[in-house]
Each structure stands twice: as C-alpha cells, then as structure tokens.
N, CA, C and O of each residue as an XYZ file, in Angstrom:
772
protein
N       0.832     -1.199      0.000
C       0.000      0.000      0.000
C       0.874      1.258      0.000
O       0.560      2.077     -0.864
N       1.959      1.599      0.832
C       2.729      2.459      0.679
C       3.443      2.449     -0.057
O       4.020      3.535     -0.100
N       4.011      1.328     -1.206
C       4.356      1.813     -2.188
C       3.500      2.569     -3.341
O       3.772      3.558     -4.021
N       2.184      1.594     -3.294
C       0.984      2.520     -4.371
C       1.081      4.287     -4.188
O       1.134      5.223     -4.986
N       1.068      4.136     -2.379
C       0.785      6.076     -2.420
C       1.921      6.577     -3.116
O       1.697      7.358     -4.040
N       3.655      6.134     -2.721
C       4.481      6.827     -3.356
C       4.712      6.929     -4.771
O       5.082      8.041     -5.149
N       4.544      5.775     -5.896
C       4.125      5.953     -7.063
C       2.894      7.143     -7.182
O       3.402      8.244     -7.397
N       1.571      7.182     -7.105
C       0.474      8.062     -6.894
C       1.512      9.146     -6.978
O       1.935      9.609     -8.037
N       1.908      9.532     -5.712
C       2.759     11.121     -5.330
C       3.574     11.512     -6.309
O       3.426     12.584     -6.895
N       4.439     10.729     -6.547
C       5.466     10.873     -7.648
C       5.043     10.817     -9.217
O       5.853     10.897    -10.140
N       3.962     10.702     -9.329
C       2.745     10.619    -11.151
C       2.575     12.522    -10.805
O       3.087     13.426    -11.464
N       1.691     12.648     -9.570
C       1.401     14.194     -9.243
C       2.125     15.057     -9.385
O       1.785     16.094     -9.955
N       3.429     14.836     -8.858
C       4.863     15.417     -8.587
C       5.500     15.842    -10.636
O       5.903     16.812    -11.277
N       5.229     14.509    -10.840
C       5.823     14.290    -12.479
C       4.755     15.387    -13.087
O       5.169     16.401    -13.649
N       3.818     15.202    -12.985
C       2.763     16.091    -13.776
C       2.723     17.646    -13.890
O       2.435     18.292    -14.897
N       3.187     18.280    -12.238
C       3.084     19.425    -12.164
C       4.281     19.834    -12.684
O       4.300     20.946    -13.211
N       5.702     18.910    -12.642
C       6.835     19.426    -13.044
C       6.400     20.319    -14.750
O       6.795     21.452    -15.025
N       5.504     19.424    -15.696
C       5.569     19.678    -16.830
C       3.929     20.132    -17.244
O       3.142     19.396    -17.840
N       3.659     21.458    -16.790
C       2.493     21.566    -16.944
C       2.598     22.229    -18.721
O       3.603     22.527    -19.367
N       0.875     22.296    -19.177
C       1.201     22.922    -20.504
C       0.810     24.425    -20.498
O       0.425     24.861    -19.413
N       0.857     25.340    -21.625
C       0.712     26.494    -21.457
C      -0.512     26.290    -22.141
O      -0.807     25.348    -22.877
N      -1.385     27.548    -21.731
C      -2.699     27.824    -22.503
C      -2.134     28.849    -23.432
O      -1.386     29.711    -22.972
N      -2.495     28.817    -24.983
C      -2.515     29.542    -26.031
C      -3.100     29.922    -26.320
O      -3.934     29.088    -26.671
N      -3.694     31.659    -26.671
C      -5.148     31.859    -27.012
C      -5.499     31.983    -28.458
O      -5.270     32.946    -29.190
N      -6.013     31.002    -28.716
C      -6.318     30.711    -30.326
C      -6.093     32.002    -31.540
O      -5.349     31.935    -32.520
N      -6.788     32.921    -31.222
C      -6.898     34.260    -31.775
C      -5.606     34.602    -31.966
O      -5.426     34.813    -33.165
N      -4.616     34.754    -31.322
C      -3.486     35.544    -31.055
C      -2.282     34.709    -31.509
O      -1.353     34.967    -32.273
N      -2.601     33.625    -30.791
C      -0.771     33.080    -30.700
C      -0.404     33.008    -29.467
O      -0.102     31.904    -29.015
N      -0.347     34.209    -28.618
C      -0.245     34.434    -26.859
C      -0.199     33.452    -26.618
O      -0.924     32.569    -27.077
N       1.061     33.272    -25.473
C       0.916     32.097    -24.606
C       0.293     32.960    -23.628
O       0.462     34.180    -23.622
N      -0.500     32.266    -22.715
C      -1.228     33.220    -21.521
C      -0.146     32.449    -20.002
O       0.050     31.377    -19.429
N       0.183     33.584    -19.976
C       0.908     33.218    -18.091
C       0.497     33.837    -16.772
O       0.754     34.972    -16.370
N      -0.185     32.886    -16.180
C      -0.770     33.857    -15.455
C      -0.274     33.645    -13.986
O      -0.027     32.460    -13.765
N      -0.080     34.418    -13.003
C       0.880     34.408    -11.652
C      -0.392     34.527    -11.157
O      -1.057     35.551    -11.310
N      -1.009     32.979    -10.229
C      -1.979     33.587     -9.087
C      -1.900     34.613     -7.933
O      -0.826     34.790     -7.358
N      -2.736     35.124     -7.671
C      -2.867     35.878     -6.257
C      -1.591     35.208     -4.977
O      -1.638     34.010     -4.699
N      -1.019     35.703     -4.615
C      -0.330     34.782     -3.509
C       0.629     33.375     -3.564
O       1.000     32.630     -2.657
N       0.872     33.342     -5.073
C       1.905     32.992     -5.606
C       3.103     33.699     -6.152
O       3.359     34.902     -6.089
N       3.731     32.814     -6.654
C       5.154     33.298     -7.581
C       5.105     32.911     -8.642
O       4.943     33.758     -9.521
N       5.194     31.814     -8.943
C       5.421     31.363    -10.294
C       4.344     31.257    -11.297
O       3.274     31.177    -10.694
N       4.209     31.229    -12.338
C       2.624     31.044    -13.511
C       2.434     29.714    -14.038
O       1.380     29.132    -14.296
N       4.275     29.123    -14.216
C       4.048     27.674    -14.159
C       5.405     27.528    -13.799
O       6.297     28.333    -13.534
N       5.313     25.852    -13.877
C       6.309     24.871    -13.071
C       6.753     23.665    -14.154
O       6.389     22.522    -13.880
N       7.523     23.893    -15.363
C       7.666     23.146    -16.406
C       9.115     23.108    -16.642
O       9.766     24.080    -16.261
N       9.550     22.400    -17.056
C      10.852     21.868    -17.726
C      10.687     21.661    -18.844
O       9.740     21.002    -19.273
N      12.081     22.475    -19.939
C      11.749     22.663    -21.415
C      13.147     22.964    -21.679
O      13.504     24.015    -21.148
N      14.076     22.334    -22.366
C      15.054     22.600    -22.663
C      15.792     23.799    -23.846
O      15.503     24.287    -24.939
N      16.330     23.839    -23.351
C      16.896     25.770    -24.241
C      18.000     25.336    -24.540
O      18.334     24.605    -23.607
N      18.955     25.357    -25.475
C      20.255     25.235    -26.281
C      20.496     25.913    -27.293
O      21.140     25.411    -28.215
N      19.938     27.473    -27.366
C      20.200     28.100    -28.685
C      21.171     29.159    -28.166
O      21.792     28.983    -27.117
N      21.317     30.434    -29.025
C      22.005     31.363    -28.401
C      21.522     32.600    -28.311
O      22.139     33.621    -28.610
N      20.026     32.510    -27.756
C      19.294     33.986    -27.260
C      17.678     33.483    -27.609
O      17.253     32.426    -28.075
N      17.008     34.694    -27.178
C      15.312     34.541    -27.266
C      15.308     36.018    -28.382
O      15.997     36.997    -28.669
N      14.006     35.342    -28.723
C      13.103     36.665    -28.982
C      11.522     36.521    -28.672
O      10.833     35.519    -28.867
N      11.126     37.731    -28.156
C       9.705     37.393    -27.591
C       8.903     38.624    -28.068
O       9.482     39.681    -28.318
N       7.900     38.516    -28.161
C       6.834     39.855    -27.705
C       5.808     39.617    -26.843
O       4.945     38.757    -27.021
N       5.904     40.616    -25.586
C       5.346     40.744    -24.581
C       4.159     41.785    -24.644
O       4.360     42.919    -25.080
N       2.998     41.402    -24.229
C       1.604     42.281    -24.284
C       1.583     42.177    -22.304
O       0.900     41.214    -21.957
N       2.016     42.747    -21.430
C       1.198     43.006    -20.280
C      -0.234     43.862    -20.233
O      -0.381     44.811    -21.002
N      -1.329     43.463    -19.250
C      -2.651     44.329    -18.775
C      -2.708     44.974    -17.789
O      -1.779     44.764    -17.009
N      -3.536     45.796    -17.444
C      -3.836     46.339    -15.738
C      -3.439     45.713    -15.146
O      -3.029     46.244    -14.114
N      -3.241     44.335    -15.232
C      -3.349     43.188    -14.250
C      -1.235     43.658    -13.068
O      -0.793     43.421    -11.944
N      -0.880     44.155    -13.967
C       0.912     44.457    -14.059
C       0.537     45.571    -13.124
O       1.592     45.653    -12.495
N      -0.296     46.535    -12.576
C      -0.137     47.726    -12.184
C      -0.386     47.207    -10.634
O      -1.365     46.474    -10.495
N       0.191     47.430     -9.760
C       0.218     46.421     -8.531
C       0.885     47.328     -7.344
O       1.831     48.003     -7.750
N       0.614     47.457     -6.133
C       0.914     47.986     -5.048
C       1.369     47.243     -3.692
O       0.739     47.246     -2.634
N       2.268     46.776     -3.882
C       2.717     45.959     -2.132
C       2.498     46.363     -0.586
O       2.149     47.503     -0.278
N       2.696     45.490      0.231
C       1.844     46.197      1.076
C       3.582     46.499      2.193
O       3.590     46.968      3.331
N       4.630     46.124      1.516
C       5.459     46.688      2.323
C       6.640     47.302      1.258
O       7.562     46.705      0.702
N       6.231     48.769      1.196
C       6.378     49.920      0.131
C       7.733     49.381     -0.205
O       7.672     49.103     -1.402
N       8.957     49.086      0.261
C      10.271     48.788      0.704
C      10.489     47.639     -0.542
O      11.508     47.778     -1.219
N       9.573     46.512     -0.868
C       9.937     45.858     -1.763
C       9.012     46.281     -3.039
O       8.786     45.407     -3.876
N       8.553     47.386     -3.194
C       7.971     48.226     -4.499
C       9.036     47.570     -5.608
O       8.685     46.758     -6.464
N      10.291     48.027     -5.452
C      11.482     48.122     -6.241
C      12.010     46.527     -7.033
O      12.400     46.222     -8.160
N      11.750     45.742     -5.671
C      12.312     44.056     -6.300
C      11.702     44.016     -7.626
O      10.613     44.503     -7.931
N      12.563     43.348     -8.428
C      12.590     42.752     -9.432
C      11.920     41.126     -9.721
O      12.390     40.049     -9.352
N      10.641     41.400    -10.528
C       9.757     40.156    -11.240
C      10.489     39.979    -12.375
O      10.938     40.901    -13.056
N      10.675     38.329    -12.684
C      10.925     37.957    -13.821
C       9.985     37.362    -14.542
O       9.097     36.588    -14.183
N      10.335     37.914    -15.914
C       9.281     37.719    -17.154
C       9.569     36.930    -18.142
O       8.536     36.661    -18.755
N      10.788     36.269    -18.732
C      11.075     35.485    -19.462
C      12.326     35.105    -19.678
O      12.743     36.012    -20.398
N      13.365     34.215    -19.495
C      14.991     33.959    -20.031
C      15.016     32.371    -20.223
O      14.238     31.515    -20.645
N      16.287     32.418    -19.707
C      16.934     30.702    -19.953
C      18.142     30.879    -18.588
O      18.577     31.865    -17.993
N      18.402     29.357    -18.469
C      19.792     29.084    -17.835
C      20.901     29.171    -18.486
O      20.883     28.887    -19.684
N      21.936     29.519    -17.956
C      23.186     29.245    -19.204
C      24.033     28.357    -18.800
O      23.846     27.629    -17.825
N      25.004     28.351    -19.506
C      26.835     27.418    -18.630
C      26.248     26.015    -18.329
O      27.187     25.412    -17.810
N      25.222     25.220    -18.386
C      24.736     24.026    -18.306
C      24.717     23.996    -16.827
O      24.780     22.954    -16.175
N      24.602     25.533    -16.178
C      24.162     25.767    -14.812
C      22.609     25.953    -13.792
O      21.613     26.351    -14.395
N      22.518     25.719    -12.623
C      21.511     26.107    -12.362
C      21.120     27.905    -12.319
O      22.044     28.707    -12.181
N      19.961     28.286    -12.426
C      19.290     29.452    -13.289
C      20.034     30.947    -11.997
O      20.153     32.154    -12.211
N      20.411     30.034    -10.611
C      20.481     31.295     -9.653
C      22.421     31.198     -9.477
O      23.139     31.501     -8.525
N      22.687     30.760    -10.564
C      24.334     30.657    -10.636
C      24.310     31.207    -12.386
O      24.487     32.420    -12.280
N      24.231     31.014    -13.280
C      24.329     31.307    -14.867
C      23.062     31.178    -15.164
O      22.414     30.133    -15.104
N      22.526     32.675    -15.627
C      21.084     32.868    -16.315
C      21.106     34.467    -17.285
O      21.963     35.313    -17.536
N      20.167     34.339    -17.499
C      19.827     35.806    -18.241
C      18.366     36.177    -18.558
O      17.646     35.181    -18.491
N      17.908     36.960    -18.783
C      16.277     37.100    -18.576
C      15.507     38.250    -18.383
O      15.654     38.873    -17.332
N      14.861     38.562    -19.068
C      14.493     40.006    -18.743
C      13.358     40.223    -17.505
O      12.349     39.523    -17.588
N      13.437     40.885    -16.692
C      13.046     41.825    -15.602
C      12.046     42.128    -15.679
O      11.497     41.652    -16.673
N      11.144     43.045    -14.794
C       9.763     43.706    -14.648
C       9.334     43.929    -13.836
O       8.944     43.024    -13.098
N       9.104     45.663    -13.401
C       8.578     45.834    -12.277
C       7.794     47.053    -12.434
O       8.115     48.003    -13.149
N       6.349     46.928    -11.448
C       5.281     48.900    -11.436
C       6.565     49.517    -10.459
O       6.955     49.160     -9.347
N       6.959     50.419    -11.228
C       7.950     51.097    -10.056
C       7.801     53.062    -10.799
O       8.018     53.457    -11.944
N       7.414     53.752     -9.710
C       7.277     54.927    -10.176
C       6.391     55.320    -10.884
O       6.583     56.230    -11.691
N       5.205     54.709    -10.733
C       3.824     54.548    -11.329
C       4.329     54.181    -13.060
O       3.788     54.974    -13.830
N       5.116     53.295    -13.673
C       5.559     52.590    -14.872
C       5.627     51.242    -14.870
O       5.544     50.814    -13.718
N       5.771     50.208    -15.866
C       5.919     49.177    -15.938
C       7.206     49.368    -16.421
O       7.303     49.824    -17.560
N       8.542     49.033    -15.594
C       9.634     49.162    -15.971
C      10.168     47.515    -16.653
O       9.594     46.440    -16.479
N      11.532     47.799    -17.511
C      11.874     46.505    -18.056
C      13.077     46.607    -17.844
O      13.795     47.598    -17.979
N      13.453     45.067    -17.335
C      15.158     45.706    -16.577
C      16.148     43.954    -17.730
O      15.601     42.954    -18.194
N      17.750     44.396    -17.762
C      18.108     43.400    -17.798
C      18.506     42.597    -17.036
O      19.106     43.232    -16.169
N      18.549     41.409    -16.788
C      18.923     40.763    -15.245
C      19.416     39.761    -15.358
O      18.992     39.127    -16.324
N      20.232     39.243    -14.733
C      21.618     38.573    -15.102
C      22.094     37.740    -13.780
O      22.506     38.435    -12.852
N      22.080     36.228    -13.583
C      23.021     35.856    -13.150
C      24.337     35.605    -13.436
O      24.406     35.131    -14.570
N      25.784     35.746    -12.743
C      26.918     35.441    -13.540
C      27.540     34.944    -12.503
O      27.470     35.689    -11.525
N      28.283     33.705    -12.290
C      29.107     33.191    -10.931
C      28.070     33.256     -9.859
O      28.601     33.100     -8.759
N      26.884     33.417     -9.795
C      26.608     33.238     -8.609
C      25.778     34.869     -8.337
O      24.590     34.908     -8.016
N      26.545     36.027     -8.509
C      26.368     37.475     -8.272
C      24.983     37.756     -9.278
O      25.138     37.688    -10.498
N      24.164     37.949     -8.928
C      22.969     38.969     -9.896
C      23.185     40.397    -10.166
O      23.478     41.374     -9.477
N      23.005     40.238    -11.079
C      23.154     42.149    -11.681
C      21.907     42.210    -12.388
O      21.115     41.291    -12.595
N      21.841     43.389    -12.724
C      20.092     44.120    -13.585
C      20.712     45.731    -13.699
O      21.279     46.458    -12.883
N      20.359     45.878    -14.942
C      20.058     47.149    -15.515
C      18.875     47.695    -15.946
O      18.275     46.874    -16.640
N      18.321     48.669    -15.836
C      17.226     49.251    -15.877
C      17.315     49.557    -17.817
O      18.195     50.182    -18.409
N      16.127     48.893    -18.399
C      16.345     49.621    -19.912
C      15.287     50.554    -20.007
O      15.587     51.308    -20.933
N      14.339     50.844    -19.580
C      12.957     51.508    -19.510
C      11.876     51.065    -19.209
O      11.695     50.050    -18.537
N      10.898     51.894    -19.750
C       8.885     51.517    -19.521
C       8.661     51.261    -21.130
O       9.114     51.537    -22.240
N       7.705     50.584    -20.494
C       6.535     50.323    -21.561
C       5.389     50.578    -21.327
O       4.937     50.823    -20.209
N       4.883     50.554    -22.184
C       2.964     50.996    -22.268
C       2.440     49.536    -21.854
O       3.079     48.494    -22.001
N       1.671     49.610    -21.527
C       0.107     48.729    -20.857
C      -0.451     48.315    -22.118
O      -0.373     49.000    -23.138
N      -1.013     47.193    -22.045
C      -2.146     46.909    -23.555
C      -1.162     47.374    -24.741
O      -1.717     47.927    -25.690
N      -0.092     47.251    -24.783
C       0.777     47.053    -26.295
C       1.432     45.679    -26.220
O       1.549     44.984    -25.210
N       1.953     45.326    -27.806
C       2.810     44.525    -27.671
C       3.741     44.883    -28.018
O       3.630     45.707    -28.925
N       5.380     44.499    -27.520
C       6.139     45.144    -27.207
C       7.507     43.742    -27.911
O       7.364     42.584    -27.520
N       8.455     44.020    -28.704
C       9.093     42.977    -29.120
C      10.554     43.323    -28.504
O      11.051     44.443    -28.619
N      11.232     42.173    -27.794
C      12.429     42.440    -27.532
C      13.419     41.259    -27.310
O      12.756     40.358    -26.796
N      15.164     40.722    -27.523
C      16.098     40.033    -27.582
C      16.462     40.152    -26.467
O      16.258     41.149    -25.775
N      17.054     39.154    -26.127
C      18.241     38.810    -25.829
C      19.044     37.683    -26.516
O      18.636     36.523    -26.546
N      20.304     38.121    -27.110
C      21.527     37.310    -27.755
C      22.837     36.830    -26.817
O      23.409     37.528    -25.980
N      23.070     35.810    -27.091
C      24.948     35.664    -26.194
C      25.573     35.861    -27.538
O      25.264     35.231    -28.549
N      26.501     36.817    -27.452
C      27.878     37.341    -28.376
C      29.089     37.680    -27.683
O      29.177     38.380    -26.674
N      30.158     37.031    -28.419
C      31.155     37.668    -27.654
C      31.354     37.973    -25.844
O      31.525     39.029    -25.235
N      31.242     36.522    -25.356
C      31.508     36.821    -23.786
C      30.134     37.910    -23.342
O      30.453     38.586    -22.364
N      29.118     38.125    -23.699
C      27.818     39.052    -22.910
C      26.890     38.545    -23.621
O      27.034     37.875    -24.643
N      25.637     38.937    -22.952
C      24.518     38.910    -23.019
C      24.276     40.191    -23.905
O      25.221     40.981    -23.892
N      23.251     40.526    -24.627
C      22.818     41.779    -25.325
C      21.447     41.963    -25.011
O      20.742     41.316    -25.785
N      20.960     42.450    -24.368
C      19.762     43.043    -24.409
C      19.061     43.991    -25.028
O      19.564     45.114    -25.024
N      18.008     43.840    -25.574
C      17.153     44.807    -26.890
C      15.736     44.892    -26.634
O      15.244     43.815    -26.300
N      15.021     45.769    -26.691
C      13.592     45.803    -27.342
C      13.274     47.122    -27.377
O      13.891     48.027    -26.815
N      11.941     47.248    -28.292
C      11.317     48.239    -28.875
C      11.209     49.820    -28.247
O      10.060     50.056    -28.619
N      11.568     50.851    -27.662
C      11.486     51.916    -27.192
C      12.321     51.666    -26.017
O      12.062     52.323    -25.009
N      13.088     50.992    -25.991
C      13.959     50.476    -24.767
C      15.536     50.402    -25.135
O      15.963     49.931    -26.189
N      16.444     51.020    -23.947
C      17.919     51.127    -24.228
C      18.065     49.836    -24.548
O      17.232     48.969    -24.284
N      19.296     49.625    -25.220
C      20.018     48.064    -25.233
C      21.079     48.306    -24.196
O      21.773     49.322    -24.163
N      21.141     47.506    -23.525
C      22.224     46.732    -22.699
C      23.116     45.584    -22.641
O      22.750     44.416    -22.508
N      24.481     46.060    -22.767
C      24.781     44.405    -22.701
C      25.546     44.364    -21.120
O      25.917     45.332    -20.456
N      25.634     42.932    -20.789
C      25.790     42.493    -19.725
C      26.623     41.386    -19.717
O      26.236     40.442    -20.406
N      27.755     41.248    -19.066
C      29.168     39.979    -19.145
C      28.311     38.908    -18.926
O      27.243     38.736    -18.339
N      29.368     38.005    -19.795
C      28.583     36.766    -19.472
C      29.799     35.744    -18.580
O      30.886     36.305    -18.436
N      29.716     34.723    -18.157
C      30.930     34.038    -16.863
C      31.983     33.803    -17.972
O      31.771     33.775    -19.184
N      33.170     33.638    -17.318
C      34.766     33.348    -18.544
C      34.773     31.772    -18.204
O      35.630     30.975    -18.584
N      33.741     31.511    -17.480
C      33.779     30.124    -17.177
C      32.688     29.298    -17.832
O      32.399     28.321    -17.142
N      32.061     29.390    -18.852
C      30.888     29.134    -18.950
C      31.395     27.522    -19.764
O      32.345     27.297    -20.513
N      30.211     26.519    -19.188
C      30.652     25.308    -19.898
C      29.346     25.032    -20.482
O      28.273     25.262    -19.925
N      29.556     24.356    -22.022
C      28.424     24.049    -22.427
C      27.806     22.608    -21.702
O      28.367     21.911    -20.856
N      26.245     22.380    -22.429
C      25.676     21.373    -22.007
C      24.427     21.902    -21.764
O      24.293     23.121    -21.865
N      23.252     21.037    -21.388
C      21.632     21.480    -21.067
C      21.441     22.542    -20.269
O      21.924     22.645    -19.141
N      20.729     23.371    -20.823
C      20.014     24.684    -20.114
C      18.285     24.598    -20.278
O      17.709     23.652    -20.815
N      17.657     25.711    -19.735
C      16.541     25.480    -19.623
C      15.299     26.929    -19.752
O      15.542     27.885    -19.016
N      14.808     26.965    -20.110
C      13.778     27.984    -20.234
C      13.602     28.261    -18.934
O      13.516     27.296    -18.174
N      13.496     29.782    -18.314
C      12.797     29.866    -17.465
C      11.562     30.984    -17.212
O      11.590     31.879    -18.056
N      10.775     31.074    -16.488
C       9.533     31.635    -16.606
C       8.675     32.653    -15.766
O       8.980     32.787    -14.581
N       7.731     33.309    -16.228
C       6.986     34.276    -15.296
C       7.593     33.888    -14.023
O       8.090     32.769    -13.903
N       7.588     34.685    -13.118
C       8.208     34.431    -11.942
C       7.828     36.111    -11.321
O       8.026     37.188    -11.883
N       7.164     35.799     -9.837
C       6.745     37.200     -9.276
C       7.211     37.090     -7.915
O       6.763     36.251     -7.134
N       8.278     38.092     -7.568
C       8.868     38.209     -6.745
C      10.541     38.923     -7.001
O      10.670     39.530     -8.064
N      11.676     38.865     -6.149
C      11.131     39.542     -4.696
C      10.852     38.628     -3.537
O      11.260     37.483     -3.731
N      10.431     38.775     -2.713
C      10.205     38.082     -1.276
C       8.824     38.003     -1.682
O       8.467     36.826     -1.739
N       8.103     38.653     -1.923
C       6.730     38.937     -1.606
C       5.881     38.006     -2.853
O       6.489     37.788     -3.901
N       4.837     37.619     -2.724
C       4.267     36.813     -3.430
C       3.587     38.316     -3.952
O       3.626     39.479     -3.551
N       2.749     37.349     -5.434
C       1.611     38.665     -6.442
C       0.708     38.744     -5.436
O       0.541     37.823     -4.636
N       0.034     39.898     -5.403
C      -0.792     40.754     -4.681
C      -1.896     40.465     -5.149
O      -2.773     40.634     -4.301
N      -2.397     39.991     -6.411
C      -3.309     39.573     -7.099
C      -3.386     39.094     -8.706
O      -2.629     39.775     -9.397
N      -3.906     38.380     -9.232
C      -3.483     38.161    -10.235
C      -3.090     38.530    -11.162
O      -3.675     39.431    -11.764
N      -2.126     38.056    -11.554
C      -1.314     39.325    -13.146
C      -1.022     38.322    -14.273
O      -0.490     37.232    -14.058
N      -1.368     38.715    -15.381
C      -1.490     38.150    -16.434
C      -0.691     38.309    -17.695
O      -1.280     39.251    -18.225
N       0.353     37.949    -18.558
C       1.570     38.082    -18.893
C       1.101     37.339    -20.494
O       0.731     36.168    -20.402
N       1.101     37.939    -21.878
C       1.020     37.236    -22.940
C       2.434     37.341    -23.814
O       3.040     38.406    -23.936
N       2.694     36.598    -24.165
C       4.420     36.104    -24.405
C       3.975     35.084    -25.691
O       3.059     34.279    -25.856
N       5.042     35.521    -26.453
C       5.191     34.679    -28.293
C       6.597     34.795    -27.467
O       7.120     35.578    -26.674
N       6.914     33.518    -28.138
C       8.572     33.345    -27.941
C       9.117     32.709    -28.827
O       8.368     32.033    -29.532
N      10.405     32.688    -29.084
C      10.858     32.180    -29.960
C      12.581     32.036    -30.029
O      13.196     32.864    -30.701
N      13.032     31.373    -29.588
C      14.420     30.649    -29.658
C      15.687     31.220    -30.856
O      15.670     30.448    -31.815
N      16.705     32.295    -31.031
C      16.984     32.628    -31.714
C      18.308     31.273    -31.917
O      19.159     30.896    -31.111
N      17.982     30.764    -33.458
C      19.275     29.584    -33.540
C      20.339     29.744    -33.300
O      20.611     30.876    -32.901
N      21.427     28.787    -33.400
C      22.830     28.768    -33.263
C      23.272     29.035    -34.683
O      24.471     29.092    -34.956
C-alpha cells in the first residue's frame, strides 16, 4: 500500500513538473498567469540550447500592482529567459526583468553570472501594447534589446561550460508573493545557433 501512495505522489509530482501552457487561439499568446499569492505562472521543464530569445510581450492592468510593504515596491519580477553554462538558473542565467515602479511598468536586464545577480534598468513600456524584444549571447555578454527600450549588454561568466540549459519563466517576486493576479502574454521564440 505504501508503495501505491508513493508511485500516486510521484505521477502528481511528475505532472506538475511539466504543466502545458494555454494559447489563445486568436493571437498566438501564450497566456501566463501568476496567481494571487503565488510566484510562479508555471512549473515546467523545457530545454533551451540556442544562443538567445526573442519574444513579444503584451502586459494588462493586471501588471499595475501595489505591495503592502512599500520597501519591496522596487524588487525585481521575472518575465522570461533561460539558464546558461549548463548551470543552475540562480548561478548562470539571463532574462528580462519587470517591475510597477514609479507609477511605470519598468523593463530591466537581469543577469546571473558566478553566482552574483546584476540588472540594468532599460525603460517603460505601455500597458495593452505589444512590445518585441532580444536577448543574444555574443562575444563573452549577453545583449539586451527591445522596442522603445535602451540596449544593454551584460558579461557573461569566462567560465561558462556548455551542455543542457533550460527555459525559465513568469516568476513574481522579490520576497513577496503577487498581490493579485497578473497576467503576462508572451510569443517566444528561440533565436538559432
């Protein structure tokens, strides 16, 4: 019998690892949505081996958000990257940023490298647009790009080893879980080697 439950647990366990995305027929949009009092929109494993993204991002009202301890206003939400160096995502990553800061939806670049996180601020965007923007690995950095937004580039590790990396995803936080639900539409697309 206790082996049945631990099989059972571990089918549940397997399932949530690889959930699917909802697509909204009309559009293309993948829909990501961060519950109320969560962090994450999903919990999937998807392997990444190219050398950069390209996406276009549509955020709603849903992005305009107020914390209830003013102090983490500023933390940084992540909205879309990969792992790099065939590392885990909080040692070698890259990924673009997002935060209501200063009554704006700001877009930052954000960067793990060795371990250390860095982020640069590239600008705002408008609400209810869609908004197209890169990131490439060239030459030892990251490059960051999109539409009405500075480019940034950002070092990438002198150590970097190849091997499996991984998509990673909506992600809200910061310490603080979403305040209420926020809703994130994302086309993505894998720029080749």
């Amino acid at each position: 019998m206790r082996h049945l439950l631990l099989i059972a647990l571990l089918a549940v366990l397997c399932t949530a690892c690889n959930q699917t995305i909802d697509i909204d027929p009309e559009t293309g949009f993948e829909i990501h949505t961060i519950r109320a009092g969560a962090h994450n929109s999903i919990t999937r494993s998807e392997p990444f081996n190219e050398i950069g993204i390209s996406i276009t991002v549509k955020f709603d009202n849903s992005a305009n958000y107020a914390l209830e301890n003013e102090n983490d206003q500023a933390d940084i939400n992540k909205l879309i990257g990969f792992s790099d160096c065939a590392a885990h995502h909080q040692r070698e990553s890259a990924r673009f940023g997002w935060r209501w800061f200063e009554d704006e939806l700001q877009i930052l670049a954000y960067v793990y490298r060795d371990g250390d996180f860095i982020f640069e601020e590239m600008g705002a965007i408008p609400l209810d647009t869609e908004v197209e923007m890169e990131i490439r690995t060239l030459n030892g950095q990251y490059l960051f790009s999109g539409e009405g937004l500075d480019n940034v580039a950002l070092e990438r590790s002198a150590s970097c080893n190849t091997g499996e990396n991984y998509w990673l995803w909506p992600y809200f936080g910061g310490n603080q879980p979403a305040p209420h639900d926020i809703t994130i539409q994302l086309k993505r697309q894998p720029i080749l080697q």
